[in-house]
C-alpha positions, -999 to +999 in steps of 0.1 A: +000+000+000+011+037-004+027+044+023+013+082+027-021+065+028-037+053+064-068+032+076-080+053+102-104+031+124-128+045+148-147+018+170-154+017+209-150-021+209-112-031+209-119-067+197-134-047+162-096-023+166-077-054+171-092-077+144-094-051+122-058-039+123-045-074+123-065-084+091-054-047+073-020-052+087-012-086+075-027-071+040+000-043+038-020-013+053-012+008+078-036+018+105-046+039+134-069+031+157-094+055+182-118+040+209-139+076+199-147+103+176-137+127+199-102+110+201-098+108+163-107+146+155-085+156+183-054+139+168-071+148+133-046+169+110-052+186+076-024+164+059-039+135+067-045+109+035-063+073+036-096+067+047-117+066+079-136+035+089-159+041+120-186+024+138-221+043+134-228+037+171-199+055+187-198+066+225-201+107+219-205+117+186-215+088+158-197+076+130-221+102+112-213+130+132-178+123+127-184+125+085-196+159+093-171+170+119-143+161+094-167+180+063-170+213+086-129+212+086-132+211+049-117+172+052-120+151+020-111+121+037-131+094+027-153+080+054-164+039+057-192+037+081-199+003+096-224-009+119-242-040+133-275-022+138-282-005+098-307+003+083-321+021+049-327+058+064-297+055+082-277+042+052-291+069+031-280+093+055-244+083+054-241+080+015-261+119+016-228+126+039-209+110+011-198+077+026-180+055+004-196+023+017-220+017+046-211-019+057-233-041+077-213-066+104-205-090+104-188-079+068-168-101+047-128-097+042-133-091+006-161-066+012-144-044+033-108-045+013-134-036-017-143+001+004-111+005+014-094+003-022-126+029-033-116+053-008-079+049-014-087+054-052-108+084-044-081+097-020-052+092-051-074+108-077-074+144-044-044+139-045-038+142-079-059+169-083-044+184-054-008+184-068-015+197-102-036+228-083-002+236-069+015+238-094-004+257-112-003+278-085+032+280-084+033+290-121+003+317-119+027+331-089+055+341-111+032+359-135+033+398-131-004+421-125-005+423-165+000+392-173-021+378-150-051+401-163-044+390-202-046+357-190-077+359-176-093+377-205-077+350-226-096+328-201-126+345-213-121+335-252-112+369-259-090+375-287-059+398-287-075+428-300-107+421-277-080+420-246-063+449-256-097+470-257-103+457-223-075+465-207-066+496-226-034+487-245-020+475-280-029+439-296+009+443-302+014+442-263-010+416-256+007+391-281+040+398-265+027+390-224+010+359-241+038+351-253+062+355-218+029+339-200+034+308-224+073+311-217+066+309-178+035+283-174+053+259-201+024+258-228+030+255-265+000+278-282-029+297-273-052+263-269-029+253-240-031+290-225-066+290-224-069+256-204-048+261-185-065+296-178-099+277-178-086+254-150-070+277-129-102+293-127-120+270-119-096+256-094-102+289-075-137+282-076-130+252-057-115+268-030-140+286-020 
């Protein structure tokens, strides 16, 4: 298993912790274990990556309460609720939280590697995402005021002459900054400029 990537189990019983983290350990995975939710979100930090399996019925705050404690810290985490009391409403209100799985016990081996390797895809697909935000980031950083606001028109579908009636200056001059902004974010033509100005934007719309 990655080895950034954690099974973080949340279950007042320690026979579940144990025989959990012995089965997921003798698979490859790496775990952490928490008797409660308030022990988990106490420990809980932002860098965190793997998945979260807790049992509905928790002492405190349920495995439910938990998915929205982590949600209202903005955590992606991917959440695996299991439970040996389930039922439809309260399975529907876990997926509505955006569980992965909602798992009834007692729950085959295969079923629960099956949620786990969901929520780790789910987790390296963030991640992904995550990475490539930053560097764009890191790119859109070393763009001056101008450029920046050429790119953004460009963002728009606006041709040269169109940005340089916006912004008050010569097509001439907005052909040249494209040009440097291709330079510094690495794209080949205008095409490239624009998605990458398309997804920029729309990364910042994500992080709000």
């Amino acid at each position: 298993m990655p080895e950034h990537l954690t099974v973080y189990i949340v279950d007042d019983d320690p026979s579940v912790r144990d025989s959990l983290a012995l089965m997921l350990g003798l698979d490859g995975y790496r775990v952490a274990l928490y008797a409660d939710a308030e022990a988990f979100l106490a420990a809980y930090r932002n860098d965190w990556s793997g998945c979260v399996i807790a049992d509905l019925r928790l002492p405190g705050a349920s495995g439910i309460e938990l998915q929205a404690a982590l949600r209202a810290r903005a955590s992606r985490l991917p959440v695996i609720i299991i439970t040996a009391h389930g039922d439809v409403p309260t399975a529907r209100k876990a997926f509505q939280a955006q569980a992965v799985d909602f798992l009834e016990k007692p729950f085959d081996h295969p079923q629960l590697l099956a949620a786990i390797n969901m929520a780790f895809s789910l987790e390296a697909k963030r991640t992904r995402r995550a990475d490539a935000r930053r560097n764009e980031s890191e790119k859109l950083a070393v763009l001056t005021a101008r450029e920046r606001e050429v790119l953004d028109q460009a963002a728009r579908g606006l041709h040269a002459k169109e940005i340089a009636k916006a912004l008050g200056i010569s097509a001439r001059t907005v052909e040249v900054h494209k040009s440097r902004i291709m330079s510094k974010l690495g794209v080949r033509n205008v095409a490239e400029l624009v998605r990458f100005a398309v997804s920029a934007e729309a990364a910042g719309d994500d992080d709000c």
